[in-house]
C-alpha positions as CSV (number, residue, x, y, z in Angstrom):
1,X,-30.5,-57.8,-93.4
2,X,-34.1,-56.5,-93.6
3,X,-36.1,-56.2,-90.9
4,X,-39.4,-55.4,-90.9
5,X,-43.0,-55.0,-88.3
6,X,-44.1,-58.3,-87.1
7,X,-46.4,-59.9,-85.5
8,X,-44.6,-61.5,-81.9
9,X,-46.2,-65.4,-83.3
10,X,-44.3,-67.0,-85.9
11,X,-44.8,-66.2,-89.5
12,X,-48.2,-68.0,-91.1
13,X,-48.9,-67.9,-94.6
14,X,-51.6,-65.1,-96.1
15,X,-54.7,-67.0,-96.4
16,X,-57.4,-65.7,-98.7
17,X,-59.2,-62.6,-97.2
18,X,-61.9,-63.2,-95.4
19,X,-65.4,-61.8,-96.5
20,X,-67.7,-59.4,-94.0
21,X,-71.2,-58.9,-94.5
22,X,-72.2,-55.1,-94.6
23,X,-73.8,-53.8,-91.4
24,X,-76.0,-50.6,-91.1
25,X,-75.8,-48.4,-88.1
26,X,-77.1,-49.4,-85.2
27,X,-77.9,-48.3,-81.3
28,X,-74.9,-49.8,-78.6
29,X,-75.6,-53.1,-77.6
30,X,-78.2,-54.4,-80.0
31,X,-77.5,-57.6,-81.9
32,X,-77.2,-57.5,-85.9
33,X,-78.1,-60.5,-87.8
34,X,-74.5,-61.7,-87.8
35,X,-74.8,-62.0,-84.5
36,X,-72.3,-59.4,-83.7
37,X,-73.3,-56.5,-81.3
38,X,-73.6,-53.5,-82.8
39,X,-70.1,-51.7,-81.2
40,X,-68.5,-54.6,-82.9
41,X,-68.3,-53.8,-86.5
42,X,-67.4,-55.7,-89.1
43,X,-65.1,-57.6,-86.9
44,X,-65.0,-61.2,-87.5
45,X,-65.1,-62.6,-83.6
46,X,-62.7,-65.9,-82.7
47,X,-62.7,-67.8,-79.5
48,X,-65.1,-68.5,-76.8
49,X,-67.7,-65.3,-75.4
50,X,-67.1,-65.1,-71.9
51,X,-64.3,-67.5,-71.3
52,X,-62.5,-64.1,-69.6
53,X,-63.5,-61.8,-66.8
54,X,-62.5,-58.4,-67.1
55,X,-63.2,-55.8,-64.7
56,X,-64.8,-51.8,-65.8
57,X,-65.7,-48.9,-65.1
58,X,-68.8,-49.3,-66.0
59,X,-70.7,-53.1,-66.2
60,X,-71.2,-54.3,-70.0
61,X,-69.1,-51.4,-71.4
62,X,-65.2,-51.6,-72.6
63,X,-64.2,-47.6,-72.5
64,X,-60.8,-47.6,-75.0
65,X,-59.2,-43.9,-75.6
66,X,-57.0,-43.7,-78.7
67,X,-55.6,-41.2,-80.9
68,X,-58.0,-41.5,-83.5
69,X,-58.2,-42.5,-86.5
70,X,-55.6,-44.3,-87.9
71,X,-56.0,-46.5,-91.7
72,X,-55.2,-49.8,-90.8
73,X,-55.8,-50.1,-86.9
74,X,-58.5,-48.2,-87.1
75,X,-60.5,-47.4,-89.8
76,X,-63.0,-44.3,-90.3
77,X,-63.0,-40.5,-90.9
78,X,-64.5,-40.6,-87.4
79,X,-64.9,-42.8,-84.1
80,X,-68.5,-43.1,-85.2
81,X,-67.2,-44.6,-88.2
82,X,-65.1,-47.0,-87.2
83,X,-66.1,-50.4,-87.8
84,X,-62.2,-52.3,-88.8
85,X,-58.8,-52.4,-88.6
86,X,-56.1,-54.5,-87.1
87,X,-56.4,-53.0,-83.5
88,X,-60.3,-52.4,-83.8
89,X,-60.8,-56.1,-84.2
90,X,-58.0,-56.6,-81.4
91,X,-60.1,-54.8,-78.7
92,X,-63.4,-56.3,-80.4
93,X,-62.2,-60.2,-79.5
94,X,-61.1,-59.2,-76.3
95,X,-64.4,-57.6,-75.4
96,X,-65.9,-60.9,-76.7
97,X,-63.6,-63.5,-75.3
98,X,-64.7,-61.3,-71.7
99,X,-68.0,-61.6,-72.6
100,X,-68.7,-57.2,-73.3
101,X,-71.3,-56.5,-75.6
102,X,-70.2,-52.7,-75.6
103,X,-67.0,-51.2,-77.2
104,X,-67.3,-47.3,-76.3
105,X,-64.3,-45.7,-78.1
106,X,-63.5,-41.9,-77.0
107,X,-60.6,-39.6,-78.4
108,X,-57.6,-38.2,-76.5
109,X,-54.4,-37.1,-77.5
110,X,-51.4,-39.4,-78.0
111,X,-49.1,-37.2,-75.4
112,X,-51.8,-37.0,-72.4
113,X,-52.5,-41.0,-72.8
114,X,-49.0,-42.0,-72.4
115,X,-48.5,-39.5,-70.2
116,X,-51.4,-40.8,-68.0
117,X,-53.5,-37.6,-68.0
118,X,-56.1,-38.9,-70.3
119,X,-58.6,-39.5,-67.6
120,X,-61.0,-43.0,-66.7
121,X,-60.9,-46.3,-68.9
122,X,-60.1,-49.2,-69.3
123,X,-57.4,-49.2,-71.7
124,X,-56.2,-47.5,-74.8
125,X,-55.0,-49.9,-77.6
126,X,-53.2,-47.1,-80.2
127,X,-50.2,-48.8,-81.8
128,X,-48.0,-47.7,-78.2
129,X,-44.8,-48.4,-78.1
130,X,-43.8,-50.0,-74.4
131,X,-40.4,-47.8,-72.8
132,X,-39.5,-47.7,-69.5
133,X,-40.8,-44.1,-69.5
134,X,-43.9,-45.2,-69.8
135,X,-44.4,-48.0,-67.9
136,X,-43.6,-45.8,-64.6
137,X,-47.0,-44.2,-64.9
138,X,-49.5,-46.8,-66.8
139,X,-49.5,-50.5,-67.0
140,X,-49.0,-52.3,-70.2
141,X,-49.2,-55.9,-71.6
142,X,-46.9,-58.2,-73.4
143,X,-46.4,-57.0,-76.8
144,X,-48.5,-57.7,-79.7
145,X,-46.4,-55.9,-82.7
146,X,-43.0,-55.4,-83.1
147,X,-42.1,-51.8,-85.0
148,X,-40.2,-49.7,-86.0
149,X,-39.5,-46.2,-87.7
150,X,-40.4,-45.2,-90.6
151,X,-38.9,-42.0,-93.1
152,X,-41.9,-40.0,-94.8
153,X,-41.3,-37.8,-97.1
154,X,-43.3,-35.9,-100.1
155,X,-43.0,-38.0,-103.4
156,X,-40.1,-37.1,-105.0
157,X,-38.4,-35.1,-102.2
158,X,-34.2,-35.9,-102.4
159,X,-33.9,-37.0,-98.4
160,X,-31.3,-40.0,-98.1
161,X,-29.7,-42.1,-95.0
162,X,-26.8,-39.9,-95.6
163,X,-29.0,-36.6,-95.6
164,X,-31.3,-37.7,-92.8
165,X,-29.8,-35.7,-90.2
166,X,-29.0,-32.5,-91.4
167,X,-32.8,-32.6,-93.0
168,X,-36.0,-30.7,-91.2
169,X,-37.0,-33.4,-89.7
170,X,-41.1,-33.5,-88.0
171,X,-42.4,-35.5,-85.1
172,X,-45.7,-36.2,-83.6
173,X,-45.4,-34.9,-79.5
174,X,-45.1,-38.2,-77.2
175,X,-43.8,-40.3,-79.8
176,X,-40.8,-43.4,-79.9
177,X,-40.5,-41.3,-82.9
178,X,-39.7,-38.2,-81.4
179,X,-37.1,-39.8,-78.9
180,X,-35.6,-41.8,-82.2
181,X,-34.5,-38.3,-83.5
182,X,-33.2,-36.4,-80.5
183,X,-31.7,-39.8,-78.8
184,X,-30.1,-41.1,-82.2
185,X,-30.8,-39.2,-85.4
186,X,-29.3,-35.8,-83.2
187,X,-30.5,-33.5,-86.9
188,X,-28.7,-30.6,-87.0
189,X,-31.8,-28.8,-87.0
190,X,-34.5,-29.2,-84.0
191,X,-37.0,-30.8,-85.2
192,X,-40.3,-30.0,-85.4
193,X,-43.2,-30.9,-83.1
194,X,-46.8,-31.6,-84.1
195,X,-49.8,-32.6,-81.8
196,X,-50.9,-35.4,-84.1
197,X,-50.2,-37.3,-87.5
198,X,-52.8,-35.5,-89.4
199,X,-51.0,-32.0,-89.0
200,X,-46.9,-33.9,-89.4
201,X,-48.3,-35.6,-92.3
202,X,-49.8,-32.2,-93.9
203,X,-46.7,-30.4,-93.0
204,X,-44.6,-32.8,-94.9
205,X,-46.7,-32.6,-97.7
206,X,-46.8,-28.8,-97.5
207,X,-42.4,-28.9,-97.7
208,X,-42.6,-27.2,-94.1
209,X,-40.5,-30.0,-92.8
210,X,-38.1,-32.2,-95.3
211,X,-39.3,-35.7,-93.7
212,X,-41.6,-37.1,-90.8
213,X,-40.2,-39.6,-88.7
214,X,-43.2,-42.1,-86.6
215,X,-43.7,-45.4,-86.4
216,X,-43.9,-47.4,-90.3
217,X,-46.9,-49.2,-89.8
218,X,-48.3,-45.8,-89.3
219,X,-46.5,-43.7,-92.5
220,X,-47.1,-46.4,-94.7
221,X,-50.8,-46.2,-93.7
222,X,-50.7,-42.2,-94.8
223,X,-48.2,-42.7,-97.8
224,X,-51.4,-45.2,-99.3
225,X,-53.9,-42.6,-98.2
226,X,-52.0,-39.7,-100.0
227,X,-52.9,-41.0,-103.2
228,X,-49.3,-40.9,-104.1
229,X,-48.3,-37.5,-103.0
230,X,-46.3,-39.4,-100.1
231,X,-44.1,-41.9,-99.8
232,X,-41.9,-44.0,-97.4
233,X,-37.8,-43.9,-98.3
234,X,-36.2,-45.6,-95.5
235,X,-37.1,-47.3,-91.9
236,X,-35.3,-47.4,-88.7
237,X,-34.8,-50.1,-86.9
238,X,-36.0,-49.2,-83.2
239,X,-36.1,-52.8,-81.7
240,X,-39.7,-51.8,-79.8
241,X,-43.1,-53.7,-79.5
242,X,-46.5,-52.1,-79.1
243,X,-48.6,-52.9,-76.0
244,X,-52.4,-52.6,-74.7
245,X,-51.8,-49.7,-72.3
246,X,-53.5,-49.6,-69.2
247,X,-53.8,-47.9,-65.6
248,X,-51.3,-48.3,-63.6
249,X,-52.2,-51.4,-60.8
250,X,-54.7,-52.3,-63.5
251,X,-56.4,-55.3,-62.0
252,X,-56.8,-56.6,-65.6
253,X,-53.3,-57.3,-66.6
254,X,-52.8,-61.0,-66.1
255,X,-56.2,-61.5,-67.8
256,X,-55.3,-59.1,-71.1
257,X,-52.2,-61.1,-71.4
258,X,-53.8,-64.5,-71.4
259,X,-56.5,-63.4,-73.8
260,X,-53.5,-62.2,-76.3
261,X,-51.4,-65.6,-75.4
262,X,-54.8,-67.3,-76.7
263,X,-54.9,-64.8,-79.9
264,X,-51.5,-65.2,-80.8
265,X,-51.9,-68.8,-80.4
266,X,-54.6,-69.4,-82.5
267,X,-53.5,-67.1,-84.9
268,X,-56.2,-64.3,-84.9
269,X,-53.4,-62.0,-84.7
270,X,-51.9,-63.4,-88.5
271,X,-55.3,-63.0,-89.5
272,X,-56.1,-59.9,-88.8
273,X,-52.3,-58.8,-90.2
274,X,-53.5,-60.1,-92.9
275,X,-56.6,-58.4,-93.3
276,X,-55.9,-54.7,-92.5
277,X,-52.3,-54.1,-92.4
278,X,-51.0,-55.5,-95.7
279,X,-53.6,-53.6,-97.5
280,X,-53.2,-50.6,-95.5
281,X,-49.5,-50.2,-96.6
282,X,-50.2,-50.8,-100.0
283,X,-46.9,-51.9,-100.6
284,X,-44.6,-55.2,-99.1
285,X,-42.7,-53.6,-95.9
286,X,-39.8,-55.7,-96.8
287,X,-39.1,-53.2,-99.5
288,X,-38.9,-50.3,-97.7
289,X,-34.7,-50.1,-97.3
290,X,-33.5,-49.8,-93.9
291,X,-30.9,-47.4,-92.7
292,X,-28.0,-47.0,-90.7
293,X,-28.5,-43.6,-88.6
294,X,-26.1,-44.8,-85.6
């Protein structure tokens, strides 16, 4: 049977996509004609302003590290220019459903944030998958997505379910996706490690490594960005969830999950699946075949 990413709601149909009117740069905080602040986007915003309380570092300001960017969940060639995607528009309706004006997104490396040496805020929201590893040094909410692995390869390239584990494999460092292939995959080569999925995804374009291994959403999001020259072959079913990660004794923890309850509920998650994801893939998950590497 085929599984594929989902959102943790039951299934709603794709409505028509819904339409954004263009907004120019503007100075944190200020209010754009569509009444959106400015650290908003091009977010549409659901739900009642305020009806949360969350607690900051700093009063009026959501401070969110991520990995960035990434097409889909976050789309720009630069924080600066990131105005959409899936978990964007996540953090920008739960700053508004706490009643924040100010999203303030800052980089940091996938390794040091779940690590928990990524330093003050608030919370990181960067496609994270919840383990037990993690959760013994940072907080993290119910899940939102469900995941798992996908098999990215350079258009073309011969790698198979059957070849997958005596192929070059390459990981990004801190990854689900790294654990997947010592813990299970067990390739008769070590893989190979890369900081981010910029430099994996080069490498496997380059032939350095036969195949990168991370999660699908995310590979799917590079193989439609490659313009072709990548491609996804295979997933992996991993049976994990992303969640909003936070500091460990967060005092915001019931409220993030109540906010999501509400999101899930009235479907702002569907939408915004519907928005940013199926166009980010560029092609119906279901499709991609899923193999066996048990």
């Amino acid at each position: 049977m085929t599984h594929t990413p989902r959102l943790l709601v039951p299934a709603a149909a794709i409505a028509a996509l819904l339409l954004f009117s263009g907004c120019s740069a503007s100075a944190e905080g200020e209010v754009l004609e569509s009444g959106n602040p400015a650290s908003y986007g091009d977010c549409e915003l659901t739900g009642a302003r305020g009806e949360y309380t969350l607690e900051t570092k700093t009063e009026g300001t959501l401070l969110v590290k991520a990995d960035l960017p990434s097409p889909g969940w976050y789309n720009g060639d630069t924080v600066e220019d990131i105005r959409s995607g899936f978990d964007f528009c996540l953090l920008v309706n739960i700053a508004h459903r706490a009643g924040i004006d100010n999203v303030k997104l800052q980089m940091a490396s996938f390794d040091g944030l779940v690590a928990g040496k990524a330093g003050d805020m608030d919370l990181s929201l960067n496609q994270i998958t919840i383990t037990d590893e993690r959760r013994q040094v940072m907080d993290f909410s119910d899940p939102y997505f469900q995941s798992t692995a996908g098999v990215l390869v350079k258009k073309g390239a011969d790698v198979t379910e059957s070849t997958l584990s005596s192929s070059h494999l390459g990981v990004k460092q801190g990854t689900v996706g790294q654990l997947l292939v010592a813990d299970v995959i067990k390739p008769e080569k070590a893989a190979s490690v890369f900081p981010g999925d910029p430099e994996m995804q080069a490498a496997v374009l380059a032939g350095n490594v036969d195949a990168g291994i991370q999660d699908l959403s995310i590979v799917l999001g590079a193989a439609t960005q490659s313009g072709g020259k990548l491609e996804v072959v295979g997933q992996v079913l991993t049976d994990e969830a992303y969640g909003i990660m936070m500091e460990k004794g967060s005092p915001n923890l019931d409220t993030i999950n109540k906010i999501l309850a509400d999101l899930k509920a009235d479907r702002t998650l569907d939408k915004l699946s519907a928005e940013y994801l199926v166009d980010a893939y560029g092609v119906d998950p279901a499709s991609i075949p899923v193999w066996d590497v048990k």
